[in-house]
N, C-alpha and C positions, 0 to 999 in steps of 0.2 A: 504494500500500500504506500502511496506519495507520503512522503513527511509533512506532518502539519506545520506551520509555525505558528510562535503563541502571539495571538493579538495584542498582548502587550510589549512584547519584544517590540524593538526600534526599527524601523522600516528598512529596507537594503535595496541596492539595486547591483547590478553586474556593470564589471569592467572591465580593461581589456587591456593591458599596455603590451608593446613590441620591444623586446630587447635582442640584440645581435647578440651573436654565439663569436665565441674566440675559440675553433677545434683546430685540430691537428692536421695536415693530411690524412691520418688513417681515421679521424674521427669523421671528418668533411665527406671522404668514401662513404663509410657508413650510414653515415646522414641521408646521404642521397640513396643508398641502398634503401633504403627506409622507404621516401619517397616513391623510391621508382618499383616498389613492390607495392606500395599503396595504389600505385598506377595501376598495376596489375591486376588487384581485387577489382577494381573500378573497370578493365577489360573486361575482364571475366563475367561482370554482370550484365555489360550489355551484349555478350555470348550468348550467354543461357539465354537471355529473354529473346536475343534473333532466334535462335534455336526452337522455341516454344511456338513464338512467331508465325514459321514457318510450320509448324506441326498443330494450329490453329489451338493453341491453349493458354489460356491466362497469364500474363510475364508477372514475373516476381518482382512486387515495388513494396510491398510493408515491411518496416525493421524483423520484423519476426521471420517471416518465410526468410527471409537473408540470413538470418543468422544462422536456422537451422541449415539449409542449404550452404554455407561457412565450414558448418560443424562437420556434415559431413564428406565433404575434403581431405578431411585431416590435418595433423598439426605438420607443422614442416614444408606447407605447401606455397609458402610466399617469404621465402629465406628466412632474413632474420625478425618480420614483422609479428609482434605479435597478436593473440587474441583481440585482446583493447583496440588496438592500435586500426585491426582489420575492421573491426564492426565501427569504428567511427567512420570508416569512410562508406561503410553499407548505409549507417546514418544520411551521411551526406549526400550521399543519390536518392533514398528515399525521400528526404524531403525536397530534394529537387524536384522529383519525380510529381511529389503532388502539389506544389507549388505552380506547377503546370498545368496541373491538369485545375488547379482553381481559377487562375487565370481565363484556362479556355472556357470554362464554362459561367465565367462574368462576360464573357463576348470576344476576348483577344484571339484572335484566331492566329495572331503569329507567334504562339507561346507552342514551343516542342518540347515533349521531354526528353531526357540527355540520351543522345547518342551519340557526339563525338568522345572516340578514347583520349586519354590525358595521360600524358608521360610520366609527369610528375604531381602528387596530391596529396595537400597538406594530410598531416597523421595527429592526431588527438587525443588524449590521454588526461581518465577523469581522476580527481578526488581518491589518492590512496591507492593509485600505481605507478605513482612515480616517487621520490624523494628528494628535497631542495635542503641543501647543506651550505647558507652563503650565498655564494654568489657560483655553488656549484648543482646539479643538476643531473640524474640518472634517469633516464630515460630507458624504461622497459624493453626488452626484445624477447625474443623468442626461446623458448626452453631451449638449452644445451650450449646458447651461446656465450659469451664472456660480457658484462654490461657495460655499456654505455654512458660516460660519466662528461659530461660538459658543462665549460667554464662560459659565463654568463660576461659581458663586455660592458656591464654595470648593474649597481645593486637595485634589488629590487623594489619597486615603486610601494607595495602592499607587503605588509605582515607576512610571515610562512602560514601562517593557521586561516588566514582569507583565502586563500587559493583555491579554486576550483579544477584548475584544470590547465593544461598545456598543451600548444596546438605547435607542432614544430612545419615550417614553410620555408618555402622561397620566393625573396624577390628581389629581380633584378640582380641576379647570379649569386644573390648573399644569402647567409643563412642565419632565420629571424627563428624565436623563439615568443608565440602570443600568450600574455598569460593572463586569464580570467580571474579576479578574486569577486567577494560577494563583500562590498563596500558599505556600510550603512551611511545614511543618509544624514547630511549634516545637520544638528541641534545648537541652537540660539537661547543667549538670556532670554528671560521674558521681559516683551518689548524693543528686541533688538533685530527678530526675527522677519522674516517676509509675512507679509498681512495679507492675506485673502481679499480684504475688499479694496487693495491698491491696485489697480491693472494698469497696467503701461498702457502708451496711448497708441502702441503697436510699434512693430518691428517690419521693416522692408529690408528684404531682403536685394541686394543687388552686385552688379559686378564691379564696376568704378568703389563704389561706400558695399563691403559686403553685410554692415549691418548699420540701419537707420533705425535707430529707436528715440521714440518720442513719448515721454513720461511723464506722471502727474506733477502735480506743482510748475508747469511751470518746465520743465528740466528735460533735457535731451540731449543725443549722443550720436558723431559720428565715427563711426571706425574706416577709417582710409586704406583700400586695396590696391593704390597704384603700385605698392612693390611687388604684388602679386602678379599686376598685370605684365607689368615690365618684365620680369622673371621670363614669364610665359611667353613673351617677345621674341627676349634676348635667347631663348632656349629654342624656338621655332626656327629662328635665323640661325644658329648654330648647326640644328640640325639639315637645316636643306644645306649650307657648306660643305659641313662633312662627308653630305652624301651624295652633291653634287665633284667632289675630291675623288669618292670612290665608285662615280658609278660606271667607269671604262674595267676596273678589275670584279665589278660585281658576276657573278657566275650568273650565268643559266637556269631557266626555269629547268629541274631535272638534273643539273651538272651538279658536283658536288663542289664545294670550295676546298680553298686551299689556305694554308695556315693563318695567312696575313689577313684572308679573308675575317676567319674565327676571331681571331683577335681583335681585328675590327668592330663585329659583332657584338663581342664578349665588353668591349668599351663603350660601344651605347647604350649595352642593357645597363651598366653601371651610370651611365649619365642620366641615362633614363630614371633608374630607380631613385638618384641623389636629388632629380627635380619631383620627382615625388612625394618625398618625403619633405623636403623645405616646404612644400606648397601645404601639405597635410601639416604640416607644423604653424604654419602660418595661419590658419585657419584655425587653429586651436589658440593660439594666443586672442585671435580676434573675437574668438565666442570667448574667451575665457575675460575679456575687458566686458563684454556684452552683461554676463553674469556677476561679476564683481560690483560692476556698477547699481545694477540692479537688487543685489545684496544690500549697498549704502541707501537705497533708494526705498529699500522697505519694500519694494513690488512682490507680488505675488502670484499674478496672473502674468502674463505675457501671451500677447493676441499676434501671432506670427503670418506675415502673409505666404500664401502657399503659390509659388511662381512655378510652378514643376508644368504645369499646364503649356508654358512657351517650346517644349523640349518638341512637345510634335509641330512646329511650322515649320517647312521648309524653304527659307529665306536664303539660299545661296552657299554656298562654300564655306566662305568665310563668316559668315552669320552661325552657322554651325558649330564649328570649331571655335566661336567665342561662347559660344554654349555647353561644347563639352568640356572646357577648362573651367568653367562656373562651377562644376561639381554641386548645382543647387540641392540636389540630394542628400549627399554627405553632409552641408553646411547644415541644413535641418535636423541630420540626423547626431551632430556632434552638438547644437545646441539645445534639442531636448534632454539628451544625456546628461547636459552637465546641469543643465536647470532642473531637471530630476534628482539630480544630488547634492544639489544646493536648496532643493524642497521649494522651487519654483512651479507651477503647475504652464504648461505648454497651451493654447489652442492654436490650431490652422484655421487661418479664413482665408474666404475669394479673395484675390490684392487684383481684381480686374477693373481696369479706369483707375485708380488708384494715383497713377502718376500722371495722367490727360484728365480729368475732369476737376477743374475747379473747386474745392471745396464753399466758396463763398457762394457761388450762383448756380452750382451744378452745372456746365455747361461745358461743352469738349476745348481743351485747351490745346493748341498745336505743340507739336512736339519743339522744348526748347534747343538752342545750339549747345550751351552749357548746363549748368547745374540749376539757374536759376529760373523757375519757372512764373512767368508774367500772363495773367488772363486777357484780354484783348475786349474784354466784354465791362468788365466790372473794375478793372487795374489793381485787379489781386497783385502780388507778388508776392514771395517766398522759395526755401531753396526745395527742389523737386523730390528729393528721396524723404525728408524732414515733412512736404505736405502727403508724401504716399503714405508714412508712417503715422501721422496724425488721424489718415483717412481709415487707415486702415484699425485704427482703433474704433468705428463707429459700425465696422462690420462685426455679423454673431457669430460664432461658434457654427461650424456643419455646414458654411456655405450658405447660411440663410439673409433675408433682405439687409439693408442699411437700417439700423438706428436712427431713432428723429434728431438723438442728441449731435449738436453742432460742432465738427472737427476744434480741438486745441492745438495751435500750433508753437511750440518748445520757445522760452524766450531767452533762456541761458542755453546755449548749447556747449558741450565738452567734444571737446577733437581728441579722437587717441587714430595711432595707427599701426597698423599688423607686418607682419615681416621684416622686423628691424636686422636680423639676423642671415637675409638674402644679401649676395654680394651687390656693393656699390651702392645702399641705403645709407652709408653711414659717411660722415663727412671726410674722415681718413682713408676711406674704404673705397677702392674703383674696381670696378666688374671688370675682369679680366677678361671678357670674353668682346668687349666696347673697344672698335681701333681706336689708337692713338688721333690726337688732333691733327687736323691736316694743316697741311704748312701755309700760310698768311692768314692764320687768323685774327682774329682782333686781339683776343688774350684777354690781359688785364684793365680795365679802365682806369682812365688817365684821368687828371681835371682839368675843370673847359682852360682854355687860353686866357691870358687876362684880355682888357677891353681895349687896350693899345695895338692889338694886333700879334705882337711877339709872341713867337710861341713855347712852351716850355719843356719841348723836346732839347736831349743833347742836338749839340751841330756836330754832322756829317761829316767825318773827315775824309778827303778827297787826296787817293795815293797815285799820284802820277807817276811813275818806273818808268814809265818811257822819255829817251834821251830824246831834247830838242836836234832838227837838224841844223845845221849849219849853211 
């Protein structure tokens, strides 16, 4: 039977942080033996189900038929992986599997369940088959083998006795260690805490400001993403270089590569994963200004607008690709979490018109060039993500109508901004990746001339080497 917990016990929620592994060559093998047998389960299942498939009988998607069909395999049948390790990843297709199948039958009719094989597939291990000694780490295998002991590349975020569980992966050619602990939720003096009948005046979500929040009293916040942007830039343009460099040695569809090729390879997936992670970082520091602040502010509710709706227009090339660097998903999903543990309560509403209709006269306001948006009708003005945020506090819970109550828009507003920690943010700091200045620039500014005309440049000295003739 499920374990109860006692009602009075303190509320918890789950969490998740990524630490790198420091293994050895013969541990690094291992690791990926791990891996690539977990691959192998994950073959194996969509075998049997082709196999059923074709013999017109039921395919096995519930945890249970997987396991027993596991069971009877036998032990030894996937190297060194063991039991735990194999049924986490029978977990993991099963819920993919019906994750799919809910999907198709809310209408998505481009929702498949998994049949491509996967080489490599993270491996997971709950609660009391593994052992954390420090910032060391055993990681189960198979009966007969010798264990598995890895050193952690920093100490851990959570207690030993919160852990849940350990999900070992790869990305971007590195090897991460995820690990779950059961966190309770944060407790305040009495009267120090968030207040249920404060609700911010809403959150807008966006790309330029990743979070506009407009709060009671009076009070409001912007969080600045142009190091985010830039990043994403500087990293697009790198990568069409690079691979505009190598694309006379690039091999054939079908041809196999050659060393320099791999290496190549083996260097973007590393570039790749390191802009990943700054960006996922940077996005955490941004929610985590979002939530502090709203900790000082006493809020309680926070009315989030749900933009997830823009990811289906198909606006262009380049309109896309500024959409799938938005990660608006993630950004939602990392700022419920933490407002969940800082005992913040979440809602999603519509944020449609939000940034085009006027708050003062309701009526469609043109899109502005900048930030600041001006009504044409009524000569509103205000800054445009601060009135979507405003607006968007008059929307209900569920996607239901507008509120009678009259938008408030922020009259103190706080500037913070995210990614301090992206190259060439910082005033000592230049992004190595930004050529050097081109030659006759202006440079430094000078001051004007005085008003006589002379000017307060040195004089030119003029080297004539050449001998007069005679």
């Amino acid at each position: 039977m499920p374990r109860r917990r006692d009602p009075c016990a303190p509320a918890v929620v789950y969490r998740t942080a990524r630490v790198g592994l420091r293994a050895t060559p013969g541990q690094r093998r291992r690791c990926f033996g791990l891996l690539r047998s977990a691959g192998d389960v994950w073959a194996c299942v969509l075998e049997v189900n082709g196999w059923r498939r074709r013999r017109g009988d039921v395919p096995l998607v519930g945890y249970q038929e997987l396991c027993r069909e596991l069971a009877a395999s036998g032990p030894g049948t996937f190297a060194e992986l063991d039991t735990t390790g194999a049924r986490s990843v029978l977990r993991r297709f099963s819920d993919a599997w019906f994750a799919a199948a809910k999907r198709r039958k809310s209408g998505d009719v481009s929702a498949q369940s998994p049949r491509r094989r996967r080489g490599l597939v993270p491996v997971r291990w709950y609660h009391g088959t593994f052992t954390l000694d420090g910032r060391r780490v055993r990681i189960p295998t198979a009966r007969g083998t010798s264990p598995l002991w890895l050193r952690l590349a920093r100490e851990l975020p959570y207690p030993p006795g919160q852990v849940r569980s350990v999900t070992l992966l790869i990305e971007g050619g590195r090897l991460y260690l995820d690990v779950t602990a059961e966190v309770p939720v944060a407790t305040y003096q009495p009267g120090e805490g968030p207040d249920r009948s404060r609700v911010a005046g809403g959150v807008d979500v966006g790309i330029i400001h990743p979070y506009a929040v407009a709060g009671p009293d009076g009070e409001g916040l912007l969080v600045s993403g142009r190091a985010m942007r830039a990043e994403h830039r500087m990293h697009l343009s790198d990568s069409r270089a690079r691979a505009r460099a190598v694309a006379r040695r690039a091999p054939k569809p079908g041809q196999r590569g050659s060393r320099r090729w791999h290496r190549y390879r083996r260097r973007a997936r590393l570039v790749e994963g390191r802009h990943r992670r700054q960006i996922r970082q940077a996005q955490h520091e941004a929610t985590a200004t979002v939530i502090s602040w709203a900790v000082q502010q006493r809020v309680g509710v926070l009315h989030v607008g749900d933009s997830r709706g823009v990811l289906d227009l198909d606006a262009g090339q380049r309109h896309n690709l500024r959409l799938r660097q938005w990660r608006i998903g993630q950004l939602l999903q990392i700022l419920t979490d933490k407002a969940t543990l800082a005992g913040i309560t979440v809602h999603l509403v519509d944020e449609r018109g939000t940034s085009s209709t006027c708050p003062a006269c309701h009526r469609r306001v043109p899109k502005p060039r900048g930030r600041r948006m001006s009504c044409p009708h009524c000569r509103f003005s205000g800054h445009r993500d601060l009135v979507a945020a405003a607006s968007i506090a008059t929307r209900s819970p569920g996607g239901g109508h507008t509120t009678q109550a009259a938008p408030v828009l922020p009259q103190v507003v706080t500037h913070r901004r995210a990614g301090r920690h992206l190259p060439g943010t910082g005033q000592s700091r230049r992004d190595p990746r930004r050529p050097p200045a081109a030659r006759g620039s202006d440079g430094l500014r000078r001051p004007a001339p005085p008003t006589g005309g002379e000017s307060l440049a040195r004089k030119a000295r003029i080297h004539n080497n050449h001998r007069r003739s005679r």
